[in-house]
TILOLUM-504897 format. One line per field, with one value per residue: x negated, y negated, z negated of N, C-alpha, C, O in turn. Coordinates in pm, 1 decimal. Atoms other than C-alpha are relative to their C-alpha. Example, Ala and Ser with C-alpha at 12.3 -4.5 7.8 and 13.67 -1.06 7.14 Angstrom:
% residues 2
n_c1	c(-89.0_82.0)
n_c2	c(119.0_119.0)
n_c3	c(0.0_6.0)
ca_c1	c(-1230.0_-1367.0)
ca_c2	c(450.0_106.0)
ca_c3	c(-780.0_-714.0)
c_c1	c(-90.0_77.0)
c_c2	c(-120.0_-109.0)
c_c3	c(0.0_-73.0)
o_c1	c(-193.6_26.1)
o_c2	c(-118.1_-219.8)
o_c3	c(-66.5_-89.9)
END
This chain:
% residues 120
n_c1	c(48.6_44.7_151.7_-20.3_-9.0_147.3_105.5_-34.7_76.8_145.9_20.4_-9.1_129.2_93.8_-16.4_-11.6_186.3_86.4_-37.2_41.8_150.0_40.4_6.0_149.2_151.6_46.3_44.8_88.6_134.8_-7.0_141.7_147.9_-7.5_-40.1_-8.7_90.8_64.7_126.1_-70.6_103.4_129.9_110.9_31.6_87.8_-95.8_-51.6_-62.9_-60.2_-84.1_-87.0_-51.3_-29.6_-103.8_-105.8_-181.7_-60.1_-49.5_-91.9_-162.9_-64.0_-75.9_-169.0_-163.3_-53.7_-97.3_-158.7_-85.4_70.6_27.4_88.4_146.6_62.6_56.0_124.9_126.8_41.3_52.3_112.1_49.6_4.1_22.8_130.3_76.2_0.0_143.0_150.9_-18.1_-122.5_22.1_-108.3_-55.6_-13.3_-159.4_-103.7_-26.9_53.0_-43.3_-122.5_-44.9_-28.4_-175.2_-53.3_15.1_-79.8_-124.7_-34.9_13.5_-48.9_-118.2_34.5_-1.2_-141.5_-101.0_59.5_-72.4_-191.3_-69.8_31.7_-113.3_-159.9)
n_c2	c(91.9_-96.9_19.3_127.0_83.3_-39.0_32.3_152.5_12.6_-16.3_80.6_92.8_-30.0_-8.4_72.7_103.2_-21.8_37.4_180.5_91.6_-31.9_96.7_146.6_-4.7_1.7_132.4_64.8_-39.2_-7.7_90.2_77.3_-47.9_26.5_127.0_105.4_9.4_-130.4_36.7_-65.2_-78.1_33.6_-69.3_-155.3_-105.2_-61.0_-97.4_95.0_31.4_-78.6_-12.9_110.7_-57.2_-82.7_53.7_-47.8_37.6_-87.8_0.7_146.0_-22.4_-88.3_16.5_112.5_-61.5_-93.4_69.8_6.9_-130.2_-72.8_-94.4_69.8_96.7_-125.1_-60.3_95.8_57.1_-110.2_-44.0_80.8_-10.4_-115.0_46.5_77.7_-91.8_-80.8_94.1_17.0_-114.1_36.1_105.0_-73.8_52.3_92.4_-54.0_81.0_-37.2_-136.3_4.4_107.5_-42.5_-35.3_52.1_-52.5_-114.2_22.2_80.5_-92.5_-108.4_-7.7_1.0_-182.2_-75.6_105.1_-95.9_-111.3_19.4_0.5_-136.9_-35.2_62.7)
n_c3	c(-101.2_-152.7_-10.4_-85.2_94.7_6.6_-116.5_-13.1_131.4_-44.0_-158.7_104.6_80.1_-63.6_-42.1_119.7_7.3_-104.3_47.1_143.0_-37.7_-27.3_51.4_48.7_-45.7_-51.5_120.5_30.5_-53.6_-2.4_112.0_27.1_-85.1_2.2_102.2_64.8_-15.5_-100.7_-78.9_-85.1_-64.8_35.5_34.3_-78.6_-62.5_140.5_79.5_-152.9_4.9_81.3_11.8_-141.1_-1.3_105.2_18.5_-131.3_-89.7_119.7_6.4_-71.9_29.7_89.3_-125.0_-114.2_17.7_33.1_-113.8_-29.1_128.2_-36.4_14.8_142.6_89.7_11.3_-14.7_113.0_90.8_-35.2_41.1_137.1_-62.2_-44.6_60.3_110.6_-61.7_43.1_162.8_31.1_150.9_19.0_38.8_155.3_8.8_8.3_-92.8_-135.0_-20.4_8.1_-98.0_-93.4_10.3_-99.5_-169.8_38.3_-3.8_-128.7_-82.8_65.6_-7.3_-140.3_-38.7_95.1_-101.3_-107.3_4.4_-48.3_-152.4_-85.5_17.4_-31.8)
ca_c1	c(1364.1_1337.3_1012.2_1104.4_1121.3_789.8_627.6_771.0_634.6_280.2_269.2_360.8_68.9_-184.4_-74.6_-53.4_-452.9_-577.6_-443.7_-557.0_-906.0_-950.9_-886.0_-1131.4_-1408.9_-1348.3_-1377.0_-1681.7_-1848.4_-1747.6_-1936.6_-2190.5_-2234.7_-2133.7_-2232.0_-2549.7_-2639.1_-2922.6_-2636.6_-2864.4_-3129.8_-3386.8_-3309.6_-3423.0_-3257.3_-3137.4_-2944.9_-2822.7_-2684.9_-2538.6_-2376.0_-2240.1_-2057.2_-1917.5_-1758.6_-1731.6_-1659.5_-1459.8_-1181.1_-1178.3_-1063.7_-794.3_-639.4_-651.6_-455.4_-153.9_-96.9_-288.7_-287.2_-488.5_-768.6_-796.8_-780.7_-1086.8_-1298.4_-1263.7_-1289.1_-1577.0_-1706.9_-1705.8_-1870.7_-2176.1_-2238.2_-2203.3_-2514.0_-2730.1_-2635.7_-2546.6_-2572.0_-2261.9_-2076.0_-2108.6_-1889.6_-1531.6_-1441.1_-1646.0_-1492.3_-1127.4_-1201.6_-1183.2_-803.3_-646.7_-816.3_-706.4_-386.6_-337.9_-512.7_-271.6_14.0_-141.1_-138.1_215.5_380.8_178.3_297.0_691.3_644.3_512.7_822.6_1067.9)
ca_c2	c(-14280.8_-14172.7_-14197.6_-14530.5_-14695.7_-14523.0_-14629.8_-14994.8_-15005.8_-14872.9_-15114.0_-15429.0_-15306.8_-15262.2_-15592.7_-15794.0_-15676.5_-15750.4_-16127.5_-16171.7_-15955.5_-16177.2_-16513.9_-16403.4_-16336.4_-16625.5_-16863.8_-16688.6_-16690.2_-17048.3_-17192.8_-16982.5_-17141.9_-17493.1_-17519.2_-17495.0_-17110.9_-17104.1_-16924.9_-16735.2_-16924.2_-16798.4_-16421.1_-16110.8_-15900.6_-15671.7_-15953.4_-16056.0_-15728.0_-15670.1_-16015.9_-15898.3_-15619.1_-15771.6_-15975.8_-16074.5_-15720.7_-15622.4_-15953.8_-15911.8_-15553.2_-15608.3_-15897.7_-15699.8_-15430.8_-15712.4_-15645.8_-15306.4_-15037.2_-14812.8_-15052.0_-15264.6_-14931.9_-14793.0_-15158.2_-15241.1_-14850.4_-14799.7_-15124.6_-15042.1_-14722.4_-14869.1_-15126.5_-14834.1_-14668.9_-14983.6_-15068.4_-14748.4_-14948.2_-15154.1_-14813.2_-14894.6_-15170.7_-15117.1_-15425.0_-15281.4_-14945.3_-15049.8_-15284.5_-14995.9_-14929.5_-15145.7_-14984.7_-14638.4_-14753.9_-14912.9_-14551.3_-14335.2_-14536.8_-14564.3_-14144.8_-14094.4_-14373.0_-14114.5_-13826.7_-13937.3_-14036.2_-13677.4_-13536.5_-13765.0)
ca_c3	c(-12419.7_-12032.8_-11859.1_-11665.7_-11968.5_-12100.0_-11759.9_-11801.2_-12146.8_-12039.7_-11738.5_-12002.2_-12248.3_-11963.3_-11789.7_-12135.7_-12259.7_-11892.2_-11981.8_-12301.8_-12205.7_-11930.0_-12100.1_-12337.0_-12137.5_-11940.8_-12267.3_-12343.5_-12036.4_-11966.0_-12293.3_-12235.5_-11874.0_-11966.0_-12310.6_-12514.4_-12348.5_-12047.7_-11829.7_-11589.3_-11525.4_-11692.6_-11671.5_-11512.5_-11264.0_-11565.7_-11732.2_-11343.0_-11317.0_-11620.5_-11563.7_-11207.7_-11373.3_-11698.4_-11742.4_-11323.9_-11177.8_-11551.7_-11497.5_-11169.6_-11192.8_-11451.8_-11276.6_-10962.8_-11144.5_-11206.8_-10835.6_-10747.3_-11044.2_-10837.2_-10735.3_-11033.3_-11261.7_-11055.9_-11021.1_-11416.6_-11540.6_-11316.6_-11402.1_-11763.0_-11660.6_-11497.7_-11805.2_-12079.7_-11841.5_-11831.9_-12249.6_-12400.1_-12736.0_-12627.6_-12698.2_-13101.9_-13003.1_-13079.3_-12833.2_-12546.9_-12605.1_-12615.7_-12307.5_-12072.3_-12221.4_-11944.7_-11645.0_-11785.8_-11794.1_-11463.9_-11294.3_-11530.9_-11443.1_-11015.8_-11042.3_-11212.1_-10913.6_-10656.3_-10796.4_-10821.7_-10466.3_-10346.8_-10565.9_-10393.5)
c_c1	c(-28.9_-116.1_10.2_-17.7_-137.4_-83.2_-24.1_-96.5_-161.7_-35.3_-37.0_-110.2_-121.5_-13.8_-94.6_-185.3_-56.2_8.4_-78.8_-186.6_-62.5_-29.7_-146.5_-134.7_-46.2_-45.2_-140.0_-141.6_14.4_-72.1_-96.7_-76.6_-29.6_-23.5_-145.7_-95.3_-93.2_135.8_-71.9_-135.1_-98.0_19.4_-70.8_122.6_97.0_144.8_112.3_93.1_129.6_104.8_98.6_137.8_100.0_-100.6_61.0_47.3_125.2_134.5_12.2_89.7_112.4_73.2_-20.9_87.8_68.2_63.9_-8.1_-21.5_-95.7_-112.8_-82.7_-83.6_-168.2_-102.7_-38.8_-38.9_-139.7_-111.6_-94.8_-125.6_-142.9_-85.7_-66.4_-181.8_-108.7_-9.8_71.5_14.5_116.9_146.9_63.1_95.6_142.1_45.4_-12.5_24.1_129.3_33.2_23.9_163.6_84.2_11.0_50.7_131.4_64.2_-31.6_87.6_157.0_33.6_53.6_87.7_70.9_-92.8_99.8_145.2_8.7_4.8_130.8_67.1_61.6)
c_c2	c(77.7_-62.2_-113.3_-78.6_-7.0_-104.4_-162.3_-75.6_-13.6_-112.8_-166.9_4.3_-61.3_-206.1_-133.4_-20.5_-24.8_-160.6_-31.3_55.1_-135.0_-114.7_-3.5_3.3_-143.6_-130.1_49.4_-23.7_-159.6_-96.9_66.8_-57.9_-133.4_-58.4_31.5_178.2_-76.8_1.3_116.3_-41.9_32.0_191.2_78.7_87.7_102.0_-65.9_-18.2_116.9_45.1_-120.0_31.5_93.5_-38.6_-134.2_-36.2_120.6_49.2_-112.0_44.5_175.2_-5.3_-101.3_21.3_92.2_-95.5_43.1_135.5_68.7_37.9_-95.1_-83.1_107.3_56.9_-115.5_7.9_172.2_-1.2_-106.7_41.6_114.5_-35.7_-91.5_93.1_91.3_-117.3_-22.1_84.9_-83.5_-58.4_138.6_31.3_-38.8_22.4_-81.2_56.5_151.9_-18.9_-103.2_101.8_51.8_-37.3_100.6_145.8_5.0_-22.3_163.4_86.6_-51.8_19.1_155.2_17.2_-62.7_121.6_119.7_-11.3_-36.8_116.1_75.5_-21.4_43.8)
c_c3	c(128.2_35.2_56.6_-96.1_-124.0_75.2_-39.5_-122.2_-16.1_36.0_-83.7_-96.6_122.1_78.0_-94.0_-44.5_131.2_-62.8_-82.7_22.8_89.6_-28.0_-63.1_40.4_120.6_-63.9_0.5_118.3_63.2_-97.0_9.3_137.1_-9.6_-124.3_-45.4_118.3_134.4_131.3_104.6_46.2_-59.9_-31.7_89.1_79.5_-70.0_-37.8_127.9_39.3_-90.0_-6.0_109.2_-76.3_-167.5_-57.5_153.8_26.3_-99.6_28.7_164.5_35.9_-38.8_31.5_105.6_-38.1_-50.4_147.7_59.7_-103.8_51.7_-11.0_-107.5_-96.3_25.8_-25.4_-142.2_-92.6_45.2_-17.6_-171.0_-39.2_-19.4_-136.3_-135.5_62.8_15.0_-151.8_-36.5_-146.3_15.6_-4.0_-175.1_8.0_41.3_109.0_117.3_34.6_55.5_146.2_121.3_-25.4_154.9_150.6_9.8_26.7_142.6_106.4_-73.3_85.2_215.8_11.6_3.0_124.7_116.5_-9.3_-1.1_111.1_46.2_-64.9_68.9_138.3)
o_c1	c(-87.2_-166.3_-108.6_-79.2_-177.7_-154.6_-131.6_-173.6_-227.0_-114.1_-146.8_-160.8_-165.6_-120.0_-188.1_-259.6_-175.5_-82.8_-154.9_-280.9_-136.4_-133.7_-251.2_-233.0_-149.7_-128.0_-201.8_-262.6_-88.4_-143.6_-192.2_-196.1_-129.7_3.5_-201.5_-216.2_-101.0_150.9_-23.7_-219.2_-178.1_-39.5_-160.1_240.1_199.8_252.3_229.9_206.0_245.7_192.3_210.5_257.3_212.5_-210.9_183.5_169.0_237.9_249.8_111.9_200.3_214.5_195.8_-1.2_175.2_65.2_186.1_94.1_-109.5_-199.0_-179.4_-201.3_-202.4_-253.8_-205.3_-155.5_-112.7_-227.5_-228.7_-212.9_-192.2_-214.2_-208.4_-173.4_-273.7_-227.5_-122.2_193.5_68.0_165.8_260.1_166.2_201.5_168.1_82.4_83.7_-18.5_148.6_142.3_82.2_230.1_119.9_97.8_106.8_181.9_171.4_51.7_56.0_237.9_137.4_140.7_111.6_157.2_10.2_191.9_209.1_120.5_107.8_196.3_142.0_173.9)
o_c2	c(186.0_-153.1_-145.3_-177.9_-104.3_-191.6_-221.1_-171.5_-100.8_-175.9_-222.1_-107.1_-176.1_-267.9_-209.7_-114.2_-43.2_-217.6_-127.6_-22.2_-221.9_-165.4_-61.1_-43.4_-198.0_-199.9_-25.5_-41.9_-179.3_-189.8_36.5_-31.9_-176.6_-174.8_70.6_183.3_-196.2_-95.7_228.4_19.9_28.8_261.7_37.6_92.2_141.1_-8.1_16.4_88.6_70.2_-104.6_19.9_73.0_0.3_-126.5_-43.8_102.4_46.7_-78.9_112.0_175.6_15.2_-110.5_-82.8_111.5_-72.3_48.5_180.4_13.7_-4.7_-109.4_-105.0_116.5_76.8_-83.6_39.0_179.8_-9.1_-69.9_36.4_102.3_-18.1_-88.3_72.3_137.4_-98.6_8.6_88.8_-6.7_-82.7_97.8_86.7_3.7_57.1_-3.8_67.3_214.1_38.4_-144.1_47.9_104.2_51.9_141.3_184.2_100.8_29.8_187.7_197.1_25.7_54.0_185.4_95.9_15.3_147.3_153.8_62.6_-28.3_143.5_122.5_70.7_5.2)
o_c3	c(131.0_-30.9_60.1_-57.4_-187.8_25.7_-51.9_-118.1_-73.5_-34.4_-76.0_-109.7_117.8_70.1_-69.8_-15.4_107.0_-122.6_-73.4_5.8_43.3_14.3_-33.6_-17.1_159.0_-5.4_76.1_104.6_128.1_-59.7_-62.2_122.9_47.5_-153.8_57.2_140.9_163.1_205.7_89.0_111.5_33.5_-113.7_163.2_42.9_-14.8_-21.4_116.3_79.2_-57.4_-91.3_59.2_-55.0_-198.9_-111.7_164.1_25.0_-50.2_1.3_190.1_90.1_26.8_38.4_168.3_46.4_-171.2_161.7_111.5_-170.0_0.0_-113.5_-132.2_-127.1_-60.3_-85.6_-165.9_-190.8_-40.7_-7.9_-205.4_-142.0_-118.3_-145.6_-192.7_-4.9_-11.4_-191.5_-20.4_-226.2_-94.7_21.8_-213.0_-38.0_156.5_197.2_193.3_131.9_162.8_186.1_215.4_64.0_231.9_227.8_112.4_85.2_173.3_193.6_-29.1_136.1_272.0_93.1_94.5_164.9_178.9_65.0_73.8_161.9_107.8_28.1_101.4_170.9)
END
């Protein structure tokens, strides 16, 4: 296999898990909004924050990297980043580990399209 076909492959992974990540957290935070949950109104600026950065700053990241690798990659890694430092406990979770895959992907594949330009 040549690396174009690698890259293409990557790109398709990273793309595909933003999709299905996103959907999910939009389901999720849609009944939790609209159905039986409080949604925010009774929290604390804690909760408000952590809400801020996942799952709003998290989706928007990874469906900014469908159009921008670079910027998406850094919003939803560094997203991921920030929530792991307010809840290190959400590090247990295999979900909330594997959700920064995407943004990895999107800055691995942003670097590699840098560097074959500075080659070219």
């Amino acid at each position: 296999m040549n690396s174009e076909v690698i890259t293409n492959v990557i790109r398709f992974v990273a793309r595909s898990m933003s999709l299905l990540y996103a959907a999910f957290i939009a389901f999720f935070l849609l009944s939790d909004v609209f159905g039986d949950g409080l949604g925010l109104m009774e929290s604390d600026w804690k909760d408000i924050l952590e809400f801020m950065i996942f799952p709003v700053a998290v989706t928007v990241g990874l469906l900014l990297g469908l159009k921008n690798e670079l910027l998406g990659g850094i919003i939803s890694t560094l997203a991921m980043i920030a929530l792991w430092i307010l809840r290190p406990d959400l590090l247990e979770a295999t979900p909330f580990r594997i959700l920064i895959l995407p943004g990895l992907l999107y800055l691995w594949l942003a670097l590699g399209e840098k560097r074959k330009a500075a080659r070219a």
